[in-house]
C-alpha positions in Angstrom: 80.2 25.7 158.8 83.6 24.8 159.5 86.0 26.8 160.6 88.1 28.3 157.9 85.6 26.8 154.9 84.6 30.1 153.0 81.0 30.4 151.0 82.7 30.3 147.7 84.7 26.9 149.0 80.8 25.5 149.3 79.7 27.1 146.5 82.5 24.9 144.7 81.7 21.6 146.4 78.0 21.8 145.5 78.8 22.0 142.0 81.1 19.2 142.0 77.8 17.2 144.1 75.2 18.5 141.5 77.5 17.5 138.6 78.5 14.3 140.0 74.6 14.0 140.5 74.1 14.5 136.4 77.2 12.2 135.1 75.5 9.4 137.2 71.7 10.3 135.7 73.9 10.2 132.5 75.3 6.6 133.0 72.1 5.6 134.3 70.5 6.7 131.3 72.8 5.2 128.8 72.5 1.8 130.7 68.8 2.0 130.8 69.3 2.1 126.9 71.9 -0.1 126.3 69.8 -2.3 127.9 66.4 -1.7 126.1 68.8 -1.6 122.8 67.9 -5.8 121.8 64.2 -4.9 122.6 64.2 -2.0 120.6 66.2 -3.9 117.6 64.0 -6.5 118.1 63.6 -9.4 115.6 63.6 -7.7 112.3 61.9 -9.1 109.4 65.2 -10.3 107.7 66.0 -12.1 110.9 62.5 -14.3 110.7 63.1 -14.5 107.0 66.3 -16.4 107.9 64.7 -18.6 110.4 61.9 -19.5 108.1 64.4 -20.9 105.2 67.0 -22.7 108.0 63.7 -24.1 109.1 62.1 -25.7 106.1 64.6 -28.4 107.1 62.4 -29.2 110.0 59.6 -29.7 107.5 62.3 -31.8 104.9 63.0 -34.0 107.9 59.3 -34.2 109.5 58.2 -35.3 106.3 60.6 -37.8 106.2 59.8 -39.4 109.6 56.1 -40.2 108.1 56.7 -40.9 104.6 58.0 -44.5 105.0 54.4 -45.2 106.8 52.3 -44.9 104.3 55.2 -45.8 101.4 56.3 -49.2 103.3 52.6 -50.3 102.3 53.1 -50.5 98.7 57.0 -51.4 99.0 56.9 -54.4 100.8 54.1 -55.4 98.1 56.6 -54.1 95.2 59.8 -55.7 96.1 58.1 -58.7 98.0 59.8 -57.6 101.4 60.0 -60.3 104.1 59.5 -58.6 107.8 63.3 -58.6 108.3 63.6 -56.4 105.3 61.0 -54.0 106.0 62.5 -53.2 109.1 66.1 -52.9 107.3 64.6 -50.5 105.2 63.3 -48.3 108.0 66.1 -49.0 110.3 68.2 -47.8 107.3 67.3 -44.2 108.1 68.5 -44.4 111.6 72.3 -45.8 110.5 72.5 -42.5 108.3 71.7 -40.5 110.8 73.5 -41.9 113.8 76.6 -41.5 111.5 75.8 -38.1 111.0 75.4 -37.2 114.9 79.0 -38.6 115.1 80.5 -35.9 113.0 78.0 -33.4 112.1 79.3 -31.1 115.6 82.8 -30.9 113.7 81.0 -30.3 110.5 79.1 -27.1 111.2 82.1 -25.9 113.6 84.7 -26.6 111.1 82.4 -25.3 107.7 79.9 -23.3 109.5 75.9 -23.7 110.1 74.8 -22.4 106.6 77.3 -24.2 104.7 76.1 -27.7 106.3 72.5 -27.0 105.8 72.9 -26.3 101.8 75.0 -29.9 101.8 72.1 -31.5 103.9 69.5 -29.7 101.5 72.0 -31.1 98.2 72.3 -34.7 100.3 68.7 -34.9 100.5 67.7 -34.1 96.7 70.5 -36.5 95.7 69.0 -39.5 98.1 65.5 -39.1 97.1 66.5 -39.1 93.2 68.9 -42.6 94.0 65.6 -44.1 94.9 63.0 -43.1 92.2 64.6 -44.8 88.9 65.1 -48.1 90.4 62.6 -50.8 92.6 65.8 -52.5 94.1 65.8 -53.4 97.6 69.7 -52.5 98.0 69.6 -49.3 95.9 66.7 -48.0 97.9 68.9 -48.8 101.5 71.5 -46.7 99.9 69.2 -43.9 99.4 67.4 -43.9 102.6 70.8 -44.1 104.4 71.6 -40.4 102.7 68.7 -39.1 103.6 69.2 -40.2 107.0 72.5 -38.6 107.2 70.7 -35.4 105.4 67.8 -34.9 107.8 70.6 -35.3 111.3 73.0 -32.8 109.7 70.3 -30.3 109.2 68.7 -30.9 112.4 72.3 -30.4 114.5 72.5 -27.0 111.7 69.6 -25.6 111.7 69.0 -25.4 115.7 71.8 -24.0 116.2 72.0 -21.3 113.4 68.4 -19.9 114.4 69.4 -20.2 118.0 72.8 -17.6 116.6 71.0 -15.5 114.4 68.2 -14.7 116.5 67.7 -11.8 119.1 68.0 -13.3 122.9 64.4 -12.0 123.5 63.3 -13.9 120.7 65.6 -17.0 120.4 63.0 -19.4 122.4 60.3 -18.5 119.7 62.2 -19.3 116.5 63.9 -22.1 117.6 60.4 -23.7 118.2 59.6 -22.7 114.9 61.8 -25.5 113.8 60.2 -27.8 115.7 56.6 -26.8 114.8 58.1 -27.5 111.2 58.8 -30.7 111.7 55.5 -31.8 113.2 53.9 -29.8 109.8 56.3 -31.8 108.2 54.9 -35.2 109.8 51.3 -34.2 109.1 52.5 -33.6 104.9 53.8 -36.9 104.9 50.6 -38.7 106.3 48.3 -36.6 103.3 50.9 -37.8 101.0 50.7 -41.6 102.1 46.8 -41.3 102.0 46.4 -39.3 98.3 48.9 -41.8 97.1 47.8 -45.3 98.6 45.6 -46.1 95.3 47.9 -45.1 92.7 50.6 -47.3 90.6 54.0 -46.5 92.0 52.5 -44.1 94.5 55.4 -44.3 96.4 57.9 -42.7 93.8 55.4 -39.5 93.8 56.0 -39.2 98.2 59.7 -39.5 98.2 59.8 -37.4 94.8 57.7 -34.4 96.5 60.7 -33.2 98.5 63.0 -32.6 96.1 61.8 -29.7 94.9 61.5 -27.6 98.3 65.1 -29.3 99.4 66.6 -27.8 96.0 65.1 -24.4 96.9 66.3 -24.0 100.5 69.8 -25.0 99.2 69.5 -22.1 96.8 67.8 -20.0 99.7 70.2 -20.8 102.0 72.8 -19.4 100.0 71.5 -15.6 99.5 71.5 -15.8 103.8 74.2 -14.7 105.9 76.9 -16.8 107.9 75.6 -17.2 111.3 77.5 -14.2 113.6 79.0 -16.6 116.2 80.4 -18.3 113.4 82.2 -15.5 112.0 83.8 -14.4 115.5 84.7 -18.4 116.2 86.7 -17.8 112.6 88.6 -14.2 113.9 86.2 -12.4 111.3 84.6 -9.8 114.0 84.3 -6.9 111.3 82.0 -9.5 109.3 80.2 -10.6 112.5 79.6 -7.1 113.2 77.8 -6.4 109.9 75.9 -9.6 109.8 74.4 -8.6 113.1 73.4 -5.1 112.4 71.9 -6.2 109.3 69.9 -9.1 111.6 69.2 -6.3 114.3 68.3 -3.6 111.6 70.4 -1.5 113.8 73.9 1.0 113.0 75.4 -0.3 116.1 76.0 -3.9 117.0 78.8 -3.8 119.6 77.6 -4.4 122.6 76.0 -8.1 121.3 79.2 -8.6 119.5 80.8 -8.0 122.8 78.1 -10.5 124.4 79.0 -13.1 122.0 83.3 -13.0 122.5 82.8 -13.1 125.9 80.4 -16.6 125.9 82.8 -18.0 123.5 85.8 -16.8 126.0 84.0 -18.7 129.3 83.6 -22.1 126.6 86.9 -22.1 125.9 87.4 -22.9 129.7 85.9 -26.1 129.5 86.7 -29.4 128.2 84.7 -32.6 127.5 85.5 -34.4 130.2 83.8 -31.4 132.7 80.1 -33.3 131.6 81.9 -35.9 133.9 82.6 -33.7 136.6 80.6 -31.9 139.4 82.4 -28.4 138.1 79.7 -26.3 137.8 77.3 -29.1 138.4 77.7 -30.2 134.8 77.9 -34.1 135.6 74.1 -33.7 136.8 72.8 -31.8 134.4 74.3 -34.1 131.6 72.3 -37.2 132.9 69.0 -35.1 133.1 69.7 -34.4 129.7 70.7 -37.7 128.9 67.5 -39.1 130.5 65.1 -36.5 129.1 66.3 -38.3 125.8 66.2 -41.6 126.8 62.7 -41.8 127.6 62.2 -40.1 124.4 63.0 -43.3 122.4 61.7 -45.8 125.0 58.7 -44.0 124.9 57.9 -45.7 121.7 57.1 -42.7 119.8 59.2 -42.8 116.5 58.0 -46.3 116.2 55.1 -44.4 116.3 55.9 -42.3 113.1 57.2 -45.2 111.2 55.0 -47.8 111.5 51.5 -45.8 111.6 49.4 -47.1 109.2 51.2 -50.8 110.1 49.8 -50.4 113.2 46.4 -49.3 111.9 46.1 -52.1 109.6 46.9 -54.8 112.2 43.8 -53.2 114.8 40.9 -53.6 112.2 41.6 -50.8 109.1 42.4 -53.1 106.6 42.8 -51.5 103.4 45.9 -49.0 102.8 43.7 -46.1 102.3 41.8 -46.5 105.9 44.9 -47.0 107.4 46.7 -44.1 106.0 43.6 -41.9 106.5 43.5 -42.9 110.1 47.1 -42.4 110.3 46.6 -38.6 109.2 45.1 -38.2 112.3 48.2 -39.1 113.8 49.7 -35.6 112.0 46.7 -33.5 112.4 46.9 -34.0 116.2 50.8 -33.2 116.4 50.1 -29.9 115.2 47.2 -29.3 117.2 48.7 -29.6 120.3 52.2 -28.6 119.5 51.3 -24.9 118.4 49.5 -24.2 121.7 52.7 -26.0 124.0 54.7 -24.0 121.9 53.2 -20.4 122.3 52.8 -21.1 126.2 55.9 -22.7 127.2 56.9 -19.4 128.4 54.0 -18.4 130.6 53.4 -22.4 132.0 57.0 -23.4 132.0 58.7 -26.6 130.0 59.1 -28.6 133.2 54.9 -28.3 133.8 54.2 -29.2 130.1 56.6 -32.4 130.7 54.9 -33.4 134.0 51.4 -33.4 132.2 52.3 -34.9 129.3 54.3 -37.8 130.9 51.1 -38.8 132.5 48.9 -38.7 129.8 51.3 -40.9 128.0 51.3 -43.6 130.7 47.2 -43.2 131.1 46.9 -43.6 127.2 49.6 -46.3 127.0 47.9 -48.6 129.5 44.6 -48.1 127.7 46.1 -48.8 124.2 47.5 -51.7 125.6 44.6 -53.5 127.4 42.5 -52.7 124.3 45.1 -54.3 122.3 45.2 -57.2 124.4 41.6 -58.2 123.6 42.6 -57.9 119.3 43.8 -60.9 117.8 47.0 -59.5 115.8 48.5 -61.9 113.9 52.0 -60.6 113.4 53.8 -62.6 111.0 50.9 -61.1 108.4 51.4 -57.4 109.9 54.4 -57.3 107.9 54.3 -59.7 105.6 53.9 -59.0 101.7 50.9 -58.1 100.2 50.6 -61.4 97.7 50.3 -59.6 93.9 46.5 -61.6 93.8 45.7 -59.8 96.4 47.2 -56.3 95.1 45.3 -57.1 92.0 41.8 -57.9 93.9 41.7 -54.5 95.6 42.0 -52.6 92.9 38.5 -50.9 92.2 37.4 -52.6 88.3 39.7 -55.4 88.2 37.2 -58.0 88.8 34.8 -56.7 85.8 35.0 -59.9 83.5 37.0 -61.9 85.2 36.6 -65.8 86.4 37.6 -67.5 89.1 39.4 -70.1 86.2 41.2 -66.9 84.5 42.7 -65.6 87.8 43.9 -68.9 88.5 45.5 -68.5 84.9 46.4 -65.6 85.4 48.6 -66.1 88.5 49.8 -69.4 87.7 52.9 -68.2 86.9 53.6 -66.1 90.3 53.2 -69.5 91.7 55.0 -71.8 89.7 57.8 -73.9 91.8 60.1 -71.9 89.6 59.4 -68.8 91.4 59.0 -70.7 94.8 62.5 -72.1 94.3 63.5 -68.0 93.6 61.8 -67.0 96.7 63.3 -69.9 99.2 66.6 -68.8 98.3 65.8 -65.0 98.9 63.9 -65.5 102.3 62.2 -68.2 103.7 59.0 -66.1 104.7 58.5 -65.1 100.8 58.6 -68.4 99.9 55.9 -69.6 102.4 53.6 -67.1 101.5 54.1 -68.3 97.9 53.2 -71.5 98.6 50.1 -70.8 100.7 49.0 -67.8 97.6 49.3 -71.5 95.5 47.3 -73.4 97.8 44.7 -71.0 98.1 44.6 -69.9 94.2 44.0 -74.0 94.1 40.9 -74.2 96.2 39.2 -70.8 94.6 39.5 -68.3 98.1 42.6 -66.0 99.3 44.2 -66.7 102.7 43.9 -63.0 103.5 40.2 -63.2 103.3 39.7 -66.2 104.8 42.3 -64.1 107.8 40.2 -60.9 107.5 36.7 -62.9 108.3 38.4 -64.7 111.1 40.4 -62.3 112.8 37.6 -59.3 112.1 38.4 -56.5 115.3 35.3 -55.1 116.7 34.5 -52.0 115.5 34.2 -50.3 119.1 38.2 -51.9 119.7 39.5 -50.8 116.9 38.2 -46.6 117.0 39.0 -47.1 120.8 42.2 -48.0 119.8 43.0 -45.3 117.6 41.4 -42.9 120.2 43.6 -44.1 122.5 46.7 -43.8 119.8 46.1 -39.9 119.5 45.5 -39.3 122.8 49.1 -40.7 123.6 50.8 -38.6 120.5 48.9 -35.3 121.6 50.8 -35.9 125.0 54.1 -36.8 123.6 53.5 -33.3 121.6 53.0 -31.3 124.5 55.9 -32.8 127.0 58.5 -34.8 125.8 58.5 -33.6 122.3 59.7 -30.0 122.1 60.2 -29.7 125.7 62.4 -32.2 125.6 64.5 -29.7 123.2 63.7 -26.4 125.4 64.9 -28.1 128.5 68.3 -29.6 127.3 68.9 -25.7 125.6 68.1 -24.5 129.5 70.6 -27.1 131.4 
């Protein structure tokens, strides 16, 4: 004891200790539940409800991707499509959407996320519609360009309004839900192309399917909240604060409302031009990003999606159904091996699933490859039009009756010089295949049997083919496909 210091002076001082001691349990506490608050919110049912409708527009723009597959088939057959043409009319798609990469970050910024998706939802029934009353080559670029635009708005939207709405704990989870949409979405498409390859104007019925769901997320969307960040972005914290505890299911939503000011606060210190500079080492991580998608395209994998059943038909499945079918494969393995990446991303890690799947890709490429090598592929026929004799042939009960003198009767007319002279002056291709349909009709046979007997593909080629085909597309689902999106989230 020190001199002077009286028991009731140390009486005093270990009060002060013991109730220093309890304020800092107290604080301790209160952190210890501040942070176990987003856990114990958790992701309420409203909140998935939310993600479920933003992400239909995975499954709108999925579908998309693999309708024109199957659909180019009969459309090329339809409108007599020379190869440039067909690849106008897929390449169409891609202008719509590049335009709507351009300005669709100002877009959902300036109007928010759920107003954007309900004008991509509205923009996609009102493309689809432009293209089912009319079989006119220019009509139908028109309406795949706003689809295209469509299908990029929502995908820039809908990412990052499930990413805003969701609980941190939970955010990696329902974003993959959008892409586990799209892949569904893929997989739809392919069934479509297959149930529809045998029926008149079958392609009318796939493009028509969507307008229906894209009408009721655009109604759904609605009824949903404004994405929180939005709100605060816009000065309207009292809103943003509501939105949230209704999300959270939760009476208090401060201390994320908190979280979210300050990450808009610590943006507002950057500018473009940092992805440029080693600040913060954003100049790097901008060209892994940039790279990640680069090999996405080279890759060859929305070719992929596009041009399925094309592909199939040129390695030995020759009619439209068998290529279709085969082509459903294509889906059925997407969504296979993207649920399984996507539930263990977390425990295996995005950059393991990428290393895997890269080299599967480049194993399955070089197989598909020296397979293809040994098939004769004739390419000016992969994409050139089905001649309407040979449209009419394949249909099951068109040959009841019917001579070899009354089909030359009957055709005589598609290949008059008339209709030549029409053709030349469209495209050069549609008017060579005119004349060799005339030729042919003349000597009794079809030059695309007399091609199918002489360029037959071995059976074992063509199934190795498409084994090989799958096997590259279950890799591309487990690595560069949503991991691709994981990783550039993580940078």
């Amino acid at each position: 004891m020190a001199p002077g210091q009286s028991t009731e002076d140390l009486g005093q001082q270990n009060q002060t200790m013991r109730a220093g001691e309890d304020e800092e349990s107290s604080r301790g506490s209160r952190r210890r539940h501040l942070r176990k608050l987003p856990a114990a919110a958790g992701c309420g049912t409203f909140t998935f409800l939310s993600s479920a409708v933003a992400a239909i527009s995975g499954l709108l723009m999925g579908y998309e991707l693999g309708l024109i597959s199957g659909a180019l088939l009969q459309m090329r057959s339809i409108l007599a499509l020379s190869c440039k043409e067909q690849e106008i009319v897929v390449s169409s798609l891609l202008f719509g959407a590049l335009f709507a990469s351009l300005i669709g970050g100002f877009l959902i910024d300036q109007f928010g996320r759920r107003l954007a998706i309900i004008i991509a939802s509205s923009l996609l029934v009102l493309g689809s519609l432009i293209l089912l009353p009319y079989e006119s080559y220019g009509i139908f670029i028109v309406g795949r360009i706003a689809i295209g635009i469509s299908i990029s708005l929502s995908s820039i939207a809908t990412c990052v309004y499930i990413a805003e709405i969701a609980p941190q704990h939970r955010r990696g989870l329902l974003v993959s839900l959008n892409e586990l949409m799209i892949v569904i979405g893929i997989l739809f498409a392919y069934i479509s192309n297959y149930a529809f390859a045998r029926v008149s104007h079958g392609w009318k019925y796939m493009f028509g399917l969507v307008i229906p769901l894209g009408a009721l997320q655009a109604i759904a969307m609605y009824f949903l909240p404004p994405s929180p960040r939005f709100l605060v972005m816009k000065n309207n914290d009292e809103a943003a604060r509501k939105v949230l505890e209704r999300l959270r299911e939760t009476s208090d939503a401060t201390k994320e409302l908190t979280v979210i000011k300050s990450s808009l606060k610590d943006e507002h210190q950057y500018s473009f031009l940092d992805l440029f500079r080693s600040r913060n080492n954003m100049r790097a991580r901008m060209l892994v990003g940039l790279t990640l998608v680069f090999f996405v395209q080279t890759t060859g994998q929305p070719n992929i999606l596009f041009y399925a059943s094309t592909v199939l038909k040129s390695v030995g499945f020759q009619s439209n159904e068998a290529a279709s079918l085969a082509s459903t494969g294509v889906g059925v393995v997407k969504v296979v091996s993207t649920v399984p990446a996507t539930v263990f991303v977390d425990q295996v890690g995005s950059k393991t699933f990428l290393c895997i799947g890269s080299s599967v890709m480049a194993v399955s490429l070089v197989t598909m490859g020296l397979v293809n090598r040994n098939i004769y592929v004739n390419f000016t026929n992969v994409c050139r039009s089905q001649s309407p004799e040979d449209f009419f042939l394949q249909r099951p009960g068109n040959l009841t009756g019917v001579t070899n003198g009354s089909l030359k009767d009957l055709f005589a007319s598609m290949a008059s010089p008339e209709r030549l002279s029409f053709d030349a002056q469209r495209s050069p291709d549609v008017a060579r295949m005119g004349e060799l349909n005339k030729t042919a009709l003349a000597g009794g046979k079809s030059t695309t049997g007399s091609h199918m007997e002489s360029g037959e593909v071995p059976v074992v080629l063509k199934w190795l083919s498409l084994a090989s085909l799958l096997v590259y597309v279950a890799a591309f689902s487990i690595g560069l496909g949503p991991k691709t999106t994981s990783q550039r989230s993580n940078l």
